[in-house]
N, C-alpha and C positions, 0 to 999 in steps of 0.2 A: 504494500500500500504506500503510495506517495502522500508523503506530507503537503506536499504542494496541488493534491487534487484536491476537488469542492469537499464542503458542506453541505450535503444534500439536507434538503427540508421540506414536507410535506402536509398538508392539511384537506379538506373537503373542497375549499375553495379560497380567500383570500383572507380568515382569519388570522392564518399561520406567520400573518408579515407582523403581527405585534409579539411574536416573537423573535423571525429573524430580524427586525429591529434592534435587540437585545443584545443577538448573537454579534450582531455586526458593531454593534456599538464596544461590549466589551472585547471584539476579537478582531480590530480592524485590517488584519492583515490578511482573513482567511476572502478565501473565494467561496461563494456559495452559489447553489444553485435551488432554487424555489420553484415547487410543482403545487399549481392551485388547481382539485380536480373539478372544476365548477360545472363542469355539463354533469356531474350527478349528483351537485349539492343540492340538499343538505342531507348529509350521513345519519342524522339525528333517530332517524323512525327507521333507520333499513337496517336487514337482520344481520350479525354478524359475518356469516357466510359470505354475504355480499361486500361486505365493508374488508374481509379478508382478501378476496379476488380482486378489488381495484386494487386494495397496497400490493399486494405483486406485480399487478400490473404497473403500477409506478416504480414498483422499484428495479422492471425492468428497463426504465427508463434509467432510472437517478443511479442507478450502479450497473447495470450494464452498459448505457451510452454513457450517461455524465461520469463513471468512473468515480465517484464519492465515496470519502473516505468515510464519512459517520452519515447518519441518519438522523434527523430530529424527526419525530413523529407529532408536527406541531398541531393535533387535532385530539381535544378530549377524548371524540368519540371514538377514533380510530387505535387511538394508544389503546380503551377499553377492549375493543373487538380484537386486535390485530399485534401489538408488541408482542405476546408471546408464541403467537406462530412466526412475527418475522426475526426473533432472535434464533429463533430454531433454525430457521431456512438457512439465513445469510450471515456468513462470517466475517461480518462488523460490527463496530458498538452500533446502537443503536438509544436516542433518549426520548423518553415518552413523557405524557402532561399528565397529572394530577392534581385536582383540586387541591389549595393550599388550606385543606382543613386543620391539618395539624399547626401550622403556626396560629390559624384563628381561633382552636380549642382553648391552646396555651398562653393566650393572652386577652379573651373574654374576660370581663369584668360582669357584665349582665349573665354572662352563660347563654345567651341563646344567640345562633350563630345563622346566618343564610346562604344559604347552598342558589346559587343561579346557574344550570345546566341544561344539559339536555339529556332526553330520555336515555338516551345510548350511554352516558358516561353513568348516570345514577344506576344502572343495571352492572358496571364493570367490577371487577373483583379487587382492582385496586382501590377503588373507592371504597369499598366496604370494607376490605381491613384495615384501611386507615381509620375510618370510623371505631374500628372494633379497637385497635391500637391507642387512640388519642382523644376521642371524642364520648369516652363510656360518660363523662360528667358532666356532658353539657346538653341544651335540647339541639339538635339539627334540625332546620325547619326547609325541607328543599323544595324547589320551586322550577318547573322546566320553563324555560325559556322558551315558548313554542313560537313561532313564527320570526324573531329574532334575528338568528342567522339569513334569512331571506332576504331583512332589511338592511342589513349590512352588505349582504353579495350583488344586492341594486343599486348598490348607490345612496340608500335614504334612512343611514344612522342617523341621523339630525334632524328624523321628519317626525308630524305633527302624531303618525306612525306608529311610532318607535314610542314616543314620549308618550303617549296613550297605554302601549303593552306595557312597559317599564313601570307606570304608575299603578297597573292593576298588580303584577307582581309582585312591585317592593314596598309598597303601603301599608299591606297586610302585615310583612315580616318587621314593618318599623313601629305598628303598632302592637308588634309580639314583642319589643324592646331588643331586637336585634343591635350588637354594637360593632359587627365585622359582618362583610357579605363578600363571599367568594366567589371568585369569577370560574365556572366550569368549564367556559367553553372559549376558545382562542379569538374568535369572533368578538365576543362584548368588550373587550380594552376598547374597539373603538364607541363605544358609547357610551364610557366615562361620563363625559360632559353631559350627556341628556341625566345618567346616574345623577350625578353631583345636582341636578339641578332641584331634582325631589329629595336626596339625604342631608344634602349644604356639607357639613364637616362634622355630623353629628357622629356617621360610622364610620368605621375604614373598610377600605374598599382592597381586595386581596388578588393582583395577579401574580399566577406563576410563573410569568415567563421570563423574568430577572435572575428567579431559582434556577431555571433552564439554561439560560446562557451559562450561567456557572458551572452548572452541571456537566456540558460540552466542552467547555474549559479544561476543567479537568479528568477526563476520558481521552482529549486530545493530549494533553499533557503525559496523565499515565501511560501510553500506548505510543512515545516519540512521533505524534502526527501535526503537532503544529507548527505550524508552514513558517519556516525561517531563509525562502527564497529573497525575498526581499522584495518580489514582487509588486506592482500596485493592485489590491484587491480587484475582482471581477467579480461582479453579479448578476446570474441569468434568473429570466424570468420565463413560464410555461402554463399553458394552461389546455384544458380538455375543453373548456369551453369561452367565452366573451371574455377577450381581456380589458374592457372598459373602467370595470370598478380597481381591478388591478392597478392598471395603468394611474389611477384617479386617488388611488391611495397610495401609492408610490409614492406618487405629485405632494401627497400631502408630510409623509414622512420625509422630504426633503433628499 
């Protein structure tokens, strides 16, 4: 394996950039390459069999053409269905998402915590032993996201929309006295701001994908893969379907 091949990173559709965000920010040397499957978003409601055969199918892309050294599996739903058949297949690391329960258990003051996902990650097995691991003391009140990732892969995180589902959602858990709400799915980082607009800075708001960069970090480190070519970073961008909103949030991450 070359040190100096990409970063491969994967999602359902254009979630997965508020992580490679991360990755990029703390690793600015690496090359990455980013697969948004968007012609069969959203993963959320499809059974894992299916959500198993697109990640092969990607990953005969991102390691057999793009040649990548690591894997992010930057999709709740897919790390749930798919991480442990794809460390079985393919001989790379590989780093998967998980709801950031456990740091929200461990620093609850009210105890009661809000889970924002989607149906596919609340069903996964990592989710639930972290639960069983971290969270025996606290209430978890989880909440799917339904419709959500749709408004983000169109374009209309910021619509009247979005601010509408979010309010039905997160109203209830702030009147359960929720004081952390975890983001389960890669997609809601971009709708922070409609968030913040109904919590203000009453809760804290929990993505994983800062853990993640890290986590890549160091897997490239243990494993002599990070790229000390000197190279200027390259990042490709790929999609199964409209790269518009792609494009569009690109634009907005600078």
């Amino acid at each position: 394996m070359r040190s100096s091949a990409p970063i491969g990173l994967f999602d359902s559709g254009v979630g997965g950039l508020s992580v490679w965000r991360e990755v990029v920010k703390l690793l600015p040397h690496e090359h990455t390459a980013y697969y948004a499957d968007s012609a069969y978003c959203p993963y959320g409601q499809k059974q894992p069999g299916e959500i198993i055969e697109r990640s092969s199918h990607i990953m005969d892309f991102l390691i057999g053409q793009q040649q990548c050294k690591l894997i992010v599996v930057a999709c709740n739903t897919a790390t749930a269905a798919a991480i442990d058949y794809l460390r079985a297949t393919y001989p790379l690391p590989f780093v998967g998402m998980e709801p950031a329960v456990k740091p929200a258990a461990l620093h609850s003051v009210t105890g009661v915590v809000g889970v924002l996902a989607t149906q596919g990650t609340f069903k996964g097995r990592l989710y639930h032993e972290t639960l069983e691991r971290f969270a025996g003391h606290i209430q978890i009140l989880e909440q799917p996201g339904d419709g959500l990732v749709e408004l983000v892969e169109s374009g209309h995180a910021g619509s009247k929309e979005a601010q509408r589902l979010l309010e039905k959602y997160i109203r209830p858990m702030l009147r359960a006295n929720i004081d952390h709400l975890v983001l389960g799915c890669t997609h809601y980082p971009f709708l922070i701001p409609a968030i913040r607009k109904i919590t203000g800075d009453r809760i804290t708001i929990l993505n994983p994908a800062p853990a993640v960069a890290q986590r890549v970090k160091f897997l490239l480190s243990q494993n002599n893969l990070l790229n000390a070519s000197g190279d200027e970073a390259r990042h490709e961008f790929f999609s199964s379907g409209d790269l518009k909103t792609l494009r569009q949030l690109l634009q907005q991450l600078g």
